[in-house]
C-alpha distance (Angstrom), angle and dihedral (degrees) to the residues before:
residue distance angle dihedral
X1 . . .
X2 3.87 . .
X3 3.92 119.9 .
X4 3.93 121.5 -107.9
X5 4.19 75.2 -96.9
X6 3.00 97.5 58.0
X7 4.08 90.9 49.4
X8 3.30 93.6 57.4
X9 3.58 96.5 53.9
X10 3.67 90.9 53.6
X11 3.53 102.4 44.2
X12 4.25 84.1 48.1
X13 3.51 89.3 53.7
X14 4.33 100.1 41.0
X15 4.18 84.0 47.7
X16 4.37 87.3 47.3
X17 3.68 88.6 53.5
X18 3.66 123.4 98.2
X19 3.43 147.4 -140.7
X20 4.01 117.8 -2.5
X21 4.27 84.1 -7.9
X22 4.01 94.4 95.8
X23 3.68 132.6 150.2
X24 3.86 88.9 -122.7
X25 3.63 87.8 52.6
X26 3.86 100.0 54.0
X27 4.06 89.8 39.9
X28 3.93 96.5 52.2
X29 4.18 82.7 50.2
X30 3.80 94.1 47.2
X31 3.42 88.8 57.2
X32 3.45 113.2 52.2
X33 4.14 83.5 31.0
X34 3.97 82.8 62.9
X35 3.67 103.5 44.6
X36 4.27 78.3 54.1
X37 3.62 95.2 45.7
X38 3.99 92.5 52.7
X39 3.96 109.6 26.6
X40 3.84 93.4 29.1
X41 3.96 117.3 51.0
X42 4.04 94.1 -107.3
X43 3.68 110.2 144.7
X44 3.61 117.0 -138.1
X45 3.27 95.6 -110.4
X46 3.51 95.8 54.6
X47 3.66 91.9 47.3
X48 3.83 95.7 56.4
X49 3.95 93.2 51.2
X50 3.93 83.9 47.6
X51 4.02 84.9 55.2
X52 3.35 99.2 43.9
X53 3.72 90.7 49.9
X54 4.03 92.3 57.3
X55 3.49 98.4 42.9
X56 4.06 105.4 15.3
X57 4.00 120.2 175.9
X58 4.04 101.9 83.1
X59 3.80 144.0 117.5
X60 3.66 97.3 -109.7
X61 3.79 86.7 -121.0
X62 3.46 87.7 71.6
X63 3.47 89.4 63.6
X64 3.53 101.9 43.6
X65 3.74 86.6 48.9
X66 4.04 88.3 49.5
X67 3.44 93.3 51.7
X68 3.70 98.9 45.4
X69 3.67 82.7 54.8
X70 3.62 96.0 49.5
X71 3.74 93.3 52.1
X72 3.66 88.5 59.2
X73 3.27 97.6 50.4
X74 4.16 86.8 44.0
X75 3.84 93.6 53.1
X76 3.83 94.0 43.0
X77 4.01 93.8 45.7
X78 3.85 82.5 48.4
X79 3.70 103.1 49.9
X80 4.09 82.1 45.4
X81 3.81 89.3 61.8
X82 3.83 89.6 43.7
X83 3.75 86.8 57.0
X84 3.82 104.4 43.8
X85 4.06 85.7 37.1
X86 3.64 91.7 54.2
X87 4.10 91.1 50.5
X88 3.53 93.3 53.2
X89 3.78 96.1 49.9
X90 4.06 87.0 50.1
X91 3.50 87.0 41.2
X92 4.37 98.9 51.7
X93 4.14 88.2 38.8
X94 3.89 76.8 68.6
X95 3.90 98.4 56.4
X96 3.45 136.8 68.3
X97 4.22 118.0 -76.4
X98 4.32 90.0 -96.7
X99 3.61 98.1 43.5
X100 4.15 94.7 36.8
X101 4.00 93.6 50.8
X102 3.85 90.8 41.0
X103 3.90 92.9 53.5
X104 4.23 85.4 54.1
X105 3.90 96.5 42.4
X106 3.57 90.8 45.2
X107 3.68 88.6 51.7
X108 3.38 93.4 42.9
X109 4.14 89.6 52.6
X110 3.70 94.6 47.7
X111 3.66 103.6 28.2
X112 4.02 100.4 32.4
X113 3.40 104.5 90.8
X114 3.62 96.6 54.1
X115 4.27 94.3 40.4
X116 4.20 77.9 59.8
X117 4.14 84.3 53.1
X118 3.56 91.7 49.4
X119 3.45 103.9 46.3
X120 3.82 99.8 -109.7
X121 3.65 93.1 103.4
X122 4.24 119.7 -159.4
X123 3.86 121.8 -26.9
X124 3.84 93.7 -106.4
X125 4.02 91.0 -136.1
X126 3.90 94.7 -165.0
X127 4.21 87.0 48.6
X128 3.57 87.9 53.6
X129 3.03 108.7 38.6
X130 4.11 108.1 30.2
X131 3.08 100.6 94.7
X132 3.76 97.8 62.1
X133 4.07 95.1 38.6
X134 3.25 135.0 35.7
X135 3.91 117.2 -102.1
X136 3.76 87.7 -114.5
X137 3.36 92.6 53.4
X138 3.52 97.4 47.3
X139 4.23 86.9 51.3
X140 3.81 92.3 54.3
X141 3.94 92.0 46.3
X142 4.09 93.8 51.6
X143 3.78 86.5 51.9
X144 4.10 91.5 49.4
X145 3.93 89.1 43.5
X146 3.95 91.2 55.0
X147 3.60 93.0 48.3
X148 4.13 93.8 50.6
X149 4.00 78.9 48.0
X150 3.89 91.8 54.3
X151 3.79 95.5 47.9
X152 3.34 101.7 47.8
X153 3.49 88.8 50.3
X154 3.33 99.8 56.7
X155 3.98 87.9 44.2
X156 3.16 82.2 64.2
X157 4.19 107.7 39.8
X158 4.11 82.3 52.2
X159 4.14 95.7 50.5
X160 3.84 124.1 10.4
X161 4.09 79.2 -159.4
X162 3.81 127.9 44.0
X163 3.73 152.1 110.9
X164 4.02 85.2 -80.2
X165 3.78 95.4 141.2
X166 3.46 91.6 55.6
X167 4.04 90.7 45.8
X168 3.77 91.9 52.1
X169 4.10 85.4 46.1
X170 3.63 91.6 54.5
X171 3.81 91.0 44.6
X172 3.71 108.0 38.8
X173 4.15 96.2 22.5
X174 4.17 85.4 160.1
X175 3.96 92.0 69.9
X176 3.55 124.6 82.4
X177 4.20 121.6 -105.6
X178 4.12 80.8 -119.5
X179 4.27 91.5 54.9
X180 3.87 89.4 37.2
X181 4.08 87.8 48.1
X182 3.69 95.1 43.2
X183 4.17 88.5 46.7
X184 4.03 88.4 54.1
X185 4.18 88.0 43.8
X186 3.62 87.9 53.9
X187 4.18 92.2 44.1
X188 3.69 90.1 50.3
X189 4.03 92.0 49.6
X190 3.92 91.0 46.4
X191 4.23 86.1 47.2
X192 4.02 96.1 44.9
């Protein structure tokens, strides 16, 4: 890790540079460089020539430094998901078998791609969750959480505004107002 110096000196140099050389350019690389470098097998070497090649034009201390910084960021970020993953797995082993395998699809659905960026990889639902419900009754739950997903989706792709919570009440009355909230949340995000 560079000192506050050493900062300072970067970031004066990434806002002196010109054109498509931009601190927002070397920072957005860094980042997904990092997650890379430290969930995918990318040495750091390769990772800083992969850096330079997206957003060329720097002392190669800026990278380093950029990097470093990115990692931090990576590993924090991560252990954030592990923490808020972790809670809603405790938290669904709680609830019925709908509502607990919707809260981990859901997650996975929303949240998957970026648990595969960090590392963590998919909530394995039947892991988690086997040893409270059967395997069968995990199966039939997924398939009833995707079609609560569907609906309120398209809910939501035919009216931005509506009585939707009341539509998914009517229609899936054995999931809780928090699952059919969070299912309408995720619609809206997928609609934006």
């Amino acid at each position: 890790m560079g000192n506050e110096n050493d900062r300072l000196e970067d970031q004066q140099h990434l806002e002196g540079a010109s054109g498509s050389h931009s601190a927002d350019q070397i920072r957005a690389s860094s980042n997904w460089h990092a997650c890379h470098h430290l969930y995918n097998g990318w040495t750091r070497e390769r990772t800083i020539e992969r850096m330079q090649s997206v957003a060329p034009g720097f002392a190669p201390e800026a990278y380093e430094r950029e990097l470093t910084r990115a990692m931090e960021w990576a590993e924090e970020n991560r252990q954030n998901g592990l923490r808020r993953r972790q809670s809603e797995i405790e938290e669904a082993r709680k609830l019925d078998v709908l509502n607990a395998v919707f809260v981990l699809h859901l997650l996975n659905a929303r949240y998957g791609n970026h648990y595969v960026q960090d590392g963590l990889g998919h909530i394995g639902i039947k892991h988690e969750l086997g040893s409270v419900f059967s395997l069968e009754e995990i199966k039939a739950a997924k398939h009833s959480a995707a079609k609560v997903i569907k609906f309120a989706s398209t809910l939501v792709w035919r009216s931005w505004n509506g009585p939707h919570m009341e539509q998914l009440r009517a229609k899936f009355p054995e999931y809780t107002n928090k699952n059919l909230s969070a299912a309408l949340d995720h619609a809206h995000f997928l609609n934006r």
